[in-house]
C-alpha positions in Angstrom: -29.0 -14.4 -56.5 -29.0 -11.7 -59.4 -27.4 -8.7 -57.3 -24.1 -8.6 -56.5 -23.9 -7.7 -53.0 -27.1 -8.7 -51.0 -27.1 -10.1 -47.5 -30.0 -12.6 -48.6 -28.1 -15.6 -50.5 -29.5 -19.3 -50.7 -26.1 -20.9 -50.7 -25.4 -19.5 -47.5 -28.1 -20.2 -44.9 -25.9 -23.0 -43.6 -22.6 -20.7 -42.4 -24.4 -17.7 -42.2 -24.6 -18.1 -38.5 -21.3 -18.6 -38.0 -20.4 -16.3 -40.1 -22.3 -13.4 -38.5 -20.6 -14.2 -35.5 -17.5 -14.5 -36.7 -17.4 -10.9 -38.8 -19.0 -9.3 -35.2 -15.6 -11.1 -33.3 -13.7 -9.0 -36.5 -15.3 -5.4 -36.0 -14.7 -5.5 -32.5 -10.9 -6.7 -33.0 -10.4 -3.2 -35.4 -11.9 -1.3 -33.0 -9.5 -2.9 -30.0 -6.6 -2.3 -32.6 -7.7 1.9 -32.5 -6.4 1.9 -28.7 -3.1 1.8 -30.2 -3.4 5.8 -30.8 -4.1 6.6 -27.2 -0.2 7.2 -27.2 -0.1 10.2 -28.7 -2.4 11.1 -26.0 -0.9 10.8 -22.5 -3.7 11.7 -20.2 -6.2 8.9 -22.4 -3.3 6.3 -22.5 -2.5 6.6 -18.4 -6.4 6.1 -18.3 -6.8 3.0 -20.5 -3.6 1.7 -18.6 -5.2 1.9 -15.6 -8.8 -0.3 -17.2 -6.2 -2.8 -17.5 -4.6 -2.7 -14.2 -8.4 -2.9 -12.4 -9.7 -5.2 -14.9 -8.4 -8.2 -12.6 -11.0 -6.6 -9.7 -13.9 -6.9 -11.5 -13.1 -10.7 -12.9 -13.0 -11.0 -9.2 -16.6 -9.7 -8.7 -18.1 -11.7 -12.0 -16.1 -15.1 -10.5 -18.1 -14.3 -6.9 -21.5 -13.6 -8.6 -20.8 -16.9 -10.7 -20.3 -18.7 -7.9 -23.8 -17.3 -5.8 -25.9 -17.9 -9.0 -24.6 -21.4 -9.3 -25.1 -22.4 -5.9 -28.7 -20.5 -5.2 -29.9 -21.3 -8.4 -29.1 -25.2 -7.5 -30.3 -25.1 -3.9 -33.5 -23.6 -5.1 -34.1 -26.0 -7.7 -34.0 -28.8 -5.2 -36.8 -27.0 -3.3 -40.4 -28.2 -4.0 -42.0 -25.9 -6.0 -43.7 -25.5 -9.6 -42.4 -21.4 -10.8 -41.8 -21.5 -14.4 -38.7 -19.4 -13.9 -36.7 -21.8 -11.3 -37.8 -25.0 -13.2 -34.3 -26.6 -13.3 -30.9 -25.5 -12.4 -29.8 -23.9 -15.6 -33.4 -21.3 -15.7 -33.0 -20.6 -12.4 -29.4 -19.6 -12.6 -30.5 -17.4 -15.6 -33.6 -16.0 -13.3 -30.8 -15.3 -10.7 -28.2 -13.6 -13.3 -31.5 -10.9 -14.7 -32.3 -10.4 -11.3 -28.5 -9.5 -10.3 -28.4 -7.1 -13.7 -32.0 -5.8 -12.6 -33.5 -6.8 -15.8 -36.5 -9.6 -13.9 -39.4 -8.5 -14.7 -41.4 -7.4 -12.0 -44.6 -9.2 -12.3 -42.8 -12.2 -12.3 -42.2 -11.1 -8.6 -45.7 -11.7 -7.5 -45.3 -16.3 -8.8 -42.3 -15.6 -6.0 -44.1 -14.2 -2.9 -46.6 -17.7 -3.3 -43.2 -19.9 -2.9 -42.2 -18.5 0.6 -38.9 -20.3 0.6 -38.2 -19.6 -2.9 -39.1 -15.9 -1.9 -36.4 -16.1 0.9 -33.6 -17.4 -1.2 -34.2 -15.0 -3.9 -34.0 -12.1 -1.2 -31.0 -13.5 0.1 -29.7 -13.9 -3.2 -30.4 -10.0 -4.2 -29.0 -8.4 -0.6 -25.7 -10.3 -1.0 -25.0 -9.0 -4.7 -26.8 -5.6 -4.3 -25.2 -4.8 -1.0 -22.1 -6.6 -0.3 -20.5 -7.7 -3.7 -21.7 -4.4 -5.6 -19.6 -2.4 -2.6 -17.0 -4.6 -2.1 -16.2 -3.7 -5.8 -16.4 -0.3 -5.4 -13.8 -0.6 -2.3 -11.3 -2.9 -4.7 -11.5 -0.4 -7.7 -10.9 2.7 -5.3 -7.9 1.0 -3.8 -6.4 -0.4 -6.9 -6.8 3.1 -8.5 -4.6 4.6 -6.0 -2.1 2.1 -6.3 -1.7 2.5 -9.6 -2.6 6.2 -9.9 0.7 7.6 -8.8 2.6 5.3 -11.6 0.0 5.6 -14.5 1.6 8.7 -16.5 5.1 6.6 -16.0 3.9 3.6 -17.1 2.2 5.8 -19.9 5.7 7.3 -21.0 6.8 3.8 -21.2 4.3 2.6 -23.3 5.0 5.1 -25.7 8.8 5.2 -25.7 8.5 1.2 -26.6 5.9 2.1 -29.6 9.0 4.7 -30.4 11.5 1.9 -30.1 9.5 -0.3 -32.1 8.7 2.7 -35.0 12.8 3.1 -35.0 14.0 -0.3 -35.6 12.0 0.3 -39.3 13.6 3.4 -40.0 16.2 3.0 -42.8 19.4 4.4 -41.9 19.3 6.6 -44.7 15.9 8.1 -43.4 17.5 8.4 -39.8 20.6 10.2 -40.8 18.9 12.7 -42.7 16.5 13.5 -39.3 19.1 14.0 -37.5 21.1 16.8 -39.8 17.6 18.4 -39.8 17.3 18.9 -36.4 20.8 20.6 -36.1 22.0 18.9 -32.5 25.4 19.9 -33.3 24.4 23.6 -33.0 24.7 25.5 -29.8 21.9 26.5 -28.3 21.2 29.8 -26.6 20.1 30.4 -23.2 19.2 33.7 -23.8 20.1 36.1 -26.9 23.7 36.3 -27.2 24.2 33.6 -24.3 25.7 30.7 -25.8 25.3 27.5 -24.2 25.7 23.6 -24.9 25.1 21.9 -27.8 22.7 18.3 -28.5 19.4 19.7 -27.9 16.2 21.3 -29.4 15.0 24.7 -28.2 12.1 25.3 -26.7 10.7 29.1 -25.7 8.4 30.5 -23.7 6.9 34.0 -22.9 9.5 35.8 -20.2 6.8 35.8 -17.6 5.6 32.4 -17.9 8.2 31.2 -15.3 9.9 33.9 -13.5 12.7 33.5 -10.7 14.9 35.9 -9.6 17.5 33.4 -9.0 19.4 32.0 -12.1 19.6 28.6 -12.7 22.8 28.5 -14.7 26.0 28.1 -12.7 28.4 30.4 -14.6 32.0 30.1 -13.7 34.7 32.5 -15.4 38.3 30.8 -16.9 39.4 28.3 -19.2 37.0 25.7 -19.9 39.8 22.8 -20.7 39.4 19.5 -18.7 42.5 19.4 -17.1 41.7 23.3 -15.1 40.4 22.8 -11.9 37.1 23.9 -11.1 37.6 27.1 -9.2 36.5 27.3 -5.4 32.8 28.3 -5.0 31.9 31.5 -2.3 29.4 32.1 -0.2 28.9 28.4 0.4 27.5 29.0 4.0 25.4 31.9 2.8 23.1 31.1 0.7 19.3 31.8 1.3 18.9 27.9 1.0 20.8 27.4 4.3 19.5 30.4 6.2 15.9 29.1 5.7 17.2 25.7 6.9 19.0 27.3 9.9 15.6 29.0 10.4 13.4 25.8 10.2 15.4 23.8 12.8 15.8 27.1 15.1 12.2 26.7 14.9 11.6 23.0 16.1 14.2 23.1 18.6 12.1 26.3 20.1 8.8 24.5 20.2 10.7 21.0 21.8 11.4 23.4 24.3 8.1 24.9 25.1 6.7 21.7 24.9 9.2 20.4 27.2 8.8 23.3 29.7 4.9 23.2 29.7 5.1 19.7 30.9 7.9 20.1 33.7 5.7 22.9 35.1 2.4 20.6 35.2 4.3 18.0 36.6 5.9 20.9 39.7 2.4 21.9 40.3 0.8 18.6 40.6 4.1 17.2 42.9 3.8 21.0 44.9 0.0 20.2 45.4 0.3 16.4 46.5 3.0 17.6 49.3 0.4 20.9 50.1 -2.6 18.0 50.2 -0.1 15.6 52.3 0.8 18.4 54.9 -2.2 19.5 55.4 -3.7 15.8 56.4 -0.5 16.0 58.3 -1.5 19.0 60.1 -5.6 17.9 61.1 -4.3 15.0 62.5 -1.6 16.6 65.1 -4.6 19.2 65.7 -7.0 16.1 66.9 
Protein backbone atom coordinates (compact mmCIF):
# COMPACT_ATOMS: atom_id res chain seq x y z
CA UNK A 1 0.00 0.00 0.00
CA UNK A 2 1.11 3.74 -0.72
CA UNK A 3 -0.03 5.25 2.77
CA UNK A 4 1.73 4.68 5.67
CA UNK A 5 -0.70 3.86 8.21
CA UNK A 6 -3.87 2.26 6.71
CA UNK A 7 -5.75 -0.61 8.23
CA UNK A 8 -6.37 -2.07 4.52
CA UNK A 9 -3.01 -3.94 3.67
CA UNK A 10 -2.74 -6.93 1.13
CA UNK A 11 0.12 -8.71 3.00
CA UNK A 12 -1.87 -8.96 5.91
CA UNK A 13 -5.27 -10.60 5.25
CA UNK A 14 -3.77 -13.84 6.48
CA UNK A 15 -3.00 -12.68 10.41
CA UNK A 16 -5.22 -9.94 10.41
CA UNK A 17 -7.72 -12.12 12.24
CA UNK A 18 -5.58 -13.05 14.74
CA UNK A 19 -4.21 -10.11 15.02
CA UNK A 20 -7.44 -8.18 15.71
CA UNK A 21 -8.01 -10.36 18.44
CA UNK A 22 -4.93 -10.35 19.77
CA UNK A 23 -4.57 -6.14 20.02
CA UNK A 24 -8.54 -6.32 21.55
CA UNK A 25 -6.89 -9.05 24.44
CA UNK A 26 -4.05 -5.92 24.66
CA UNK A 27 -6.52 -2.84 25.21
CA UNK A 28 -8.38 -4.65 27.69
CA UNK A 29 -5.15 -5.73 29.63
CA UNK A 30 -4.18 -1.58 29.87
CA UNK A 31 -7.42 -0.89 30.98
CA UNK A 32 -7.21 -3.91 33.88
CA UNK A 33 -3.66 -2.38 34.57
CA UNK A 34 -5.68 1.33 35.48
CA UNK A 35 -7.32 -0.53 38.64
CA UNK A 36 -3.96 -0.17 40.11
CA UNK A 37 -4.91 3.62 40.99
CA UNK A 38 -8.02 2.68 42.92
CA UNK A 39 -5.46 2.92 45.95
CA UNK A 40 -5.31 6.26 46.25
CA UNK A 41 -8.95 5.91 46.56
CA UNK A 42 -10.12 3.87 49.65
CA UNK A 43 -13.85 3.87 49.28
CA UNK A 44 -13.26 2.56 45.13
CA UNK A 45 -10.49 0.14 46.13
CA UNK A 46 -12.70 -1.61 49.19
CA UNK A 47 -15.36 -1.78 46.39
CA UNK A 48 -13.25 -3.41 43.60
CA UNK A 49 -11.94 -5.74 46.53
CA UNK A 50 -15.06 -6.82 47.25
CA UNK A 51 -15.89 -7.76 42.81
CA UNK A 52 -13.17 -10.03 43.56
CA UNK A 53 -14.21 -11.62 46.70
CA UNK A 54 -17.99 -12.25 44.96
CA UNK A 55 -16.59 -13.07 41.74
CA UNK A 56 -16.33 -16.83 42.77
CA UNK A 57 -20.53 -16.66 43.29
CA UNK A 58 -21.25 -15.77 39.99
CA UNK A 59 -18.61 -18.53 38.35
CA UNK A 60 -20.93 -20.58 40.41
CA UNK A 61 -24.17 -19.36 38.69
CA UNK A 62 -22.48 -19.45 34.90
CA UNK A 63 -21.06 -23.30 36.02
CA UNK A 64 -24.98 -24.16 36.91
CA UNK A 65 -26.50 -22.52 33.76
CA UNK A 66 -23.67 -24.37 31.76
CA UNK A 67 -24.63 -27.34 33.15
CA UNK A 68 -28.83 -26.85 32.31
CA UNK A 69 -28.01 -25.66 28.79
CA UNK A 70 -25.95 -28.73 28.17
CA UNK A 71 -28.21 -31.18 29.43
CA UNK A 72 -31.71 -29.51 28.02
CA UNK A 73 -30.20 -28.69 24.94
CA UNK A 74 -29.12 -32.61 24.58
CA UNK A 75 -32.34 -34.04 25.86
CA UNK A 76 -34.21 -31.93 23.45
CA UNK A 77 -32.24 -32.74 20.62
CA UNK A 78 -33.07 -36.41 21.08
CA UNK A 79 -36.74 -35.51 20.86
CA UNK A 80 -38.42 -35.97 17.40
CA UNK A 81 -38.92 -32.92 15.97
CA UNK A 82 -37.75 -30.71 12.79
CA UNK A 83 -37.29 -26.62 14.60
CA UNK A 84 -34.57 -25.04 12.87
CA UNK A 85 -33.27 -23.75 16.17
CA UNK A 86 -32.92 -27.16 18.20
CA UNK A 87 -31.48 -29.03 15.13
CA UNK A 88 -28.47 -30.65 16.91
CA UNK A 89 -27.06 -30.36 20.32
CA UNK A 90 -24.70 -27.57 19.81
CA UNK A 91 -27.83 -24.97 18.16
CA UNK A 92 -29.93 -25.93 20.61
CA UNK A 93 -27.61 -25.21 23.43
CA UNK A 94 -27.04 -21.77 21.75
CA UNK A 95 -31.16 -21.38 21.46
CA UNK A 96 -31.04 -22.27 25.27
CA UNK A 97 -28.06 -19.74 26.20
CA UNK A 98 -30.16 -16.45 24.07
CA UNK A 99 -33.15 -17.49 25.66
CA UNK A 100 -31.44 -17.48 29.36
CA UNK A 101 -29.80 -13.78 28.31
CA UNK A 102 -33.40 -12.92 26.91
CA UNK A 103 -32.09 -12.15 23.61
CA UNK A 104 -34.62 -15.29 21.43
CA UNK A 105 -36.43 -13.66 19.32
CA UNK A 106 -39.89 -13.80 19.86
CA UNK A 107 -41.44 -14.99 16.76
CA UNK A 108 -39.26 -17.80 16.87
CA UNK A 109 -41.61 -18.68 19.93
CA UNK A 110 -44.59 -19.43 17.84
CA UNK A 111 -42.13 -22.82 15.58
CA UNK A 112 -42.06 -23.82 19.67
CA UNK A 113 -45.78 -23.90 20.69
CA UNK A 114 -46.22 -26.59 17.34
CA UNK A 115 -43.57 -28.95 19.23
CA UNK A 116 -45.49 -29.50 22.48
CA UNK A 117 -42.67 -31.32 24.18
CA UNK A 118 -40.12 -29.09 22.89
CA UNK A 119 -42.43 -26.25 24.22
CA UNK A 120 -42.34 -27.94 27.73
CA UNK A 121 -38.64 -28.35 27.99
CA UNK A 122 -38.04 -24.94 26.89
CA UNK A 123 -40.50 -23.61 29.71
CA UNK A 124 -38.86 -25.69 32.15
CA UNK A 125 -35.67 -24.64 31.01
CA UNK A 126 -36.66 -20.72 31.34
CA UNK A 127 -38.49 -21.10 35.02
CA UNK A 128 -35.30 -22.83 36.47
CA UNK A 129 -32.89 -19.96 35.31
CA UNK A 130 -35.30 -16.99 35.55
CA UNK A 131 -36.60 -18.04 38.98
CA UNK A 132 -34.43 -20.17 40.89
CA UNK A 133 -30.72 -19.65 39.64
CA UNK A 134 -31.31 -15.77 38.93
CA UNK A 135 -32.37 -15.62 42.95
CA UNK A 136 -30.27 -17.93 44.20
CA UNK A 137 -27.52 -15.48 42.96
CA UNK A 138 -28.88 -12.73 44.33
CA UNK A 139 -29.07 -14.59 47.87
CA UNK A 140 -25.04 -15.70 47.45
CA UNK A 141 -23.93 -12.08 46.44
CA UNK A 142 -26.02 -10.55 49.42
CA UNK A 143 -24.40 -12.99 51.82
CA UNK A 144 -20.95 -12.90 50.51
CA UNK A 145 -21.19 -8.99 50.72
CA UNK A 146 -21.72 -9.05 54.25
CA UNK A 147 -19.08 -11.29 55.00
CA UNK A 148 -16.75 -9.43 53.39
CA UNK A 149 -18.26 -5.90 54.01
CA UNK A 150 -17.07 -5.52 57.54
CA UNK A 151 -13.25 -6.41 56.42
CA UNK A 152 -13.24 -4.51 52.89
CA UNK A 153 -11.76 -1.00 54.12
CA UNK A 154 -8.99 -3.28 56.10
CA UNK A 155 -8.23 -5.35 53.40
CA UNK A 156 -8.21 -1.95 51.48
CA UNK A 157 -5.51 -0.42 53.81
CA UNK A 158 -3.57 -3.46 53.24
CA UNK A 159 -3.56 -3.38 49.74
CA UNK A 160 -2.31 -0.05 49.78
CA UNK A 161 0.34 -0.30 52.46
CA UNK A 162 1.91 -3.35 50.22
CA UNK A 163 1.79 -0.90 47.00
CA UNK A 164 3.75 1.50 49.68
CA UNK A 165 6.07 -1.33 50.66
CA UNK A 166 6.63 -2.15 47.22
CA UNK A 167 7.11 1.89 46.05
CA UNK A 168 9.88 1.91 49.07
CA UNK A 169 12.08 -0.84 48.27
CA UNK A 170 12.93 1.54 44.91
CA UNK A 171 13.60 4.49 46.91
CA UNK A 172 17.36 5.22 46.87
CA UNK A 173 18.56 5.78 50.26
CA UNK A 174 19.75 9.09 49.44
CA UNK A 175 16.08 10.06 48.31
CA UNK A 176 14.81 8.49 51.65
CA UNK A 177 17.01 10.29 53.92
CA UNK A 178 16.38 13.52 52.54
CA UNK A 179 12.29 12.84 53.19
CA UNK A 180 12.70 12.16 56.24
CA UNK A 181 14.81 15.62 57.47
CA UNK A 182 11.88 17.27 55.58
CA UNK A 183 9.29 16.08 57.46
CA UNK A 184 11.06 17.21 60.89
CA UNK A 185 10.01 13.87 63.13
CA UNK A 186 12.63 14.91 65.49
CA UNK A 187 10.62 18.04 66.33
CA UNK A 188 8.22 18.22 69.15
CA UNK A 189 4.98 18.60 68.42
CA UNK A 190 2.41 20.78 70.13
CA UNK A 191 -0.73 19.77 71.59
CA UNK A 192 -1.96 23.07 71.84
CA UNK A 193 -0.02 26.56 71.60
CA UNK A 194 2.63 26.54 74.11
CA UNK A 195 1.92 22.79 75.13
CA UNK A 196 4.75 20.84 74.19
CA UNK A 197 4.35 17.31 73.59
CA UNK A 198 6.21 14.19 72.09
CA UNK A 199 8.21 14.06 69.22
CA UNK A 200 8.09 11.45 65.80
CA UNK A 201 4.93 12.60 64.29
CA UNK A 202 3.23 15.00 61.73
CA UNK A 203 0.66 17.51 62.93
CA UNK A 204 -2.50 17.61 61.90
CA UNK A 205 -5.32 20.57 62.93
CA UNK A 206 -8.58 21.06 63.00
CA UNK A 207 -11.13 23.88 63.77
CA UNK A 208 -11.63 23.93 67.82
CA UNK A 209 -15.25 22.92 67.45
CA UNK A 210 -14.94 20.19 65.18
CA UNK A 211 -14.49 17.64 68.06
CA UNK A 212 -15.25 19.11 71.39
CA UNK A 213 -14.98 17.19 74.85
CA UNK A 214 -14.85 18.61 78.00
CA UNK A 215 -12.71 15.91 79.23
CA UNK A 216 -8.99 16.00 78.29
CA UNK A 217 -7.47 13.23 76.80
CA UNK A 218 -3.89 13.87 77.84
CA UNK A 219 -2.90 12.35 81.15
CA UNK A 220 -0.68 15.03 82.62
CA UNK A 221 1.35 14.09 85.59
CA UNK A 222 3.61 16.78 87.43
CA UNK A 223 7.68 15.73 88.48
CA UNK A 224 10.63 14.53 87.04
CA UNK A 225 10.19 12.81 83.85
CA UNK A 226 13.53 10.34 84.31
CA UNK A 227 12.91 6.58 83.89
CA UNK A 228 13.97 5.44 87.01
CA UNK A 229 11.01 8.05 89.12
CA UNK A 230 8.14 6.22 89.87
CA UNK A 231 4.97 7.06 88.40
CA UNK A 232 3.12 8.86 91.10
CA UNK A 233 -0.13 7.35 92.60
CA UNK A 234 -3.30 8.37 90.57
CA UNK A 235 -6.61 9.95 92.79
CA UNK A 236 -9.89 9.69 92.38
CA UNK A 237 -9.55 6.22 91.01
CA UNK A 238 -13.03 5.11 92.33
CA UNK A 239 -14.59 8.45 91.26
CA UNK A 240 -14.60 8.91 88.07
CA UNK A 241 -17.85 9.51 85.94
CA UNK A 242 -16.81 6.22 84.00
CA UNK A 243 -17.44 4.16 87.17
CA UNK A 244 -20.47 5.95 88.51
CA UNK A 245 -22.26 5.33 85.09
CA UNK A 246 -21.18 1.62 85.48
CA UNK A 247 -22.40 1.51 89.16
CA UNK A 248 -25.58 3.02 87.66
CA UNK A 249 -26.08 0.48 84.70
CA UNK A 250 -25.79 -2.64 86.92
CA UNK A 251 -27.97 -0.85 89.78
CA UNK A 252 -30.20 -0.81 86.99
CA UNK A 253 -30.37 -4.57 85.86
CA UNK A 254 -30.21 -5.90 89.25
CA UNK A 255 -33.56 -3.62 89.82
CA UNK A 256 -35.42 -4.95 86.81
CA UNK A 257 -34.17 -8.94 87.74
CA UNK A 258 -36.00 -8.07 90.68
CA UNK A 259 -39.23 -6.91 89.28
CA UNK A 260 -39.19 -9.54 87.02
CA UNK A 261 -38.58 -11.90 89.62
CA UNK A 262 -41.30 -10.52 91.89
CA UNK A 263 -44.01 -10.29 89.17
CA UNK A 264 -43.63 -13.99 88.67
CA UNK A 265 -43.62 -15.18 92.45
CA UNK A 266 -46.94 -13.14 92.71
CA UNK A 267 -48.64 -15.03 89.57
CA UNK A 268 -47.44 -18.06 90.78
CA UNK A 269 -49.27 -17.13 94.82
CA UNK A 270 -52.35 -16.20 93.07
CA UNK A 271 -52.71 -19.13 90.81
CA UNK A 272 -51.50 -21.73 94.04
CA UNK A 273 -54.16 -19.36 96.39
CA UNK A 274 -56.87 -19.95 93.66
CA UNK A 275 -56.25 -23.81 93.08
CA UNK A 276 -56.66 -24.28 97.14
CA UNK A 277 -59.91 -21.56 97.03
CA UNK A 278 -61.21 -23.93 93.86
CA UNK A 279 -60.16 -27.23 95.93
CA UNK A 280 -62.06 -26.07 99.13
CA UNK A 281 -64.72 -25.09 97.72
CA UNK A 282 -65.40 -28.72 95.88
CA UNK A 283 -64.53 -29.67 99.32
CA UNK A 284 -67.30 -27.81 100.82
CA UNK A 285 -70.41 -28.88 98.06
CA UNK A 286 -69.59 -32.21 98.68
CA UNK A 287 -69.90 -32.27 102.79
CA UNK A 288 -73.08 -30.07 101.98
CA UNK A 289 -74.70 -33.16 99.76
Amino acid sequence: SDKLFTPQCKEVKDIKPAYSIISAVAMLLYWLLLTDLTAFSMRISSFLLVIGRVVSEVGLFLGALVYLIVSFSSAISSLNQKLKDFAGMHVGALSLWEIALGMFPTSHFEDLIKEVFVMIATSMFAILVSIFLINLLIAQLNGAYQVVYEDMVGFARLNRAGIIVTTLEQVSEKRWSRFLQAQKFAERLEFNEGDIGLPGGLQMTEPSNANPTTVDSIRRFGGSTSPTMPWPQEENLDGGDDDKFDRLEKLIVRATKNMGASKGSKKGGSSSAGASGSGGGSAGEEGSE
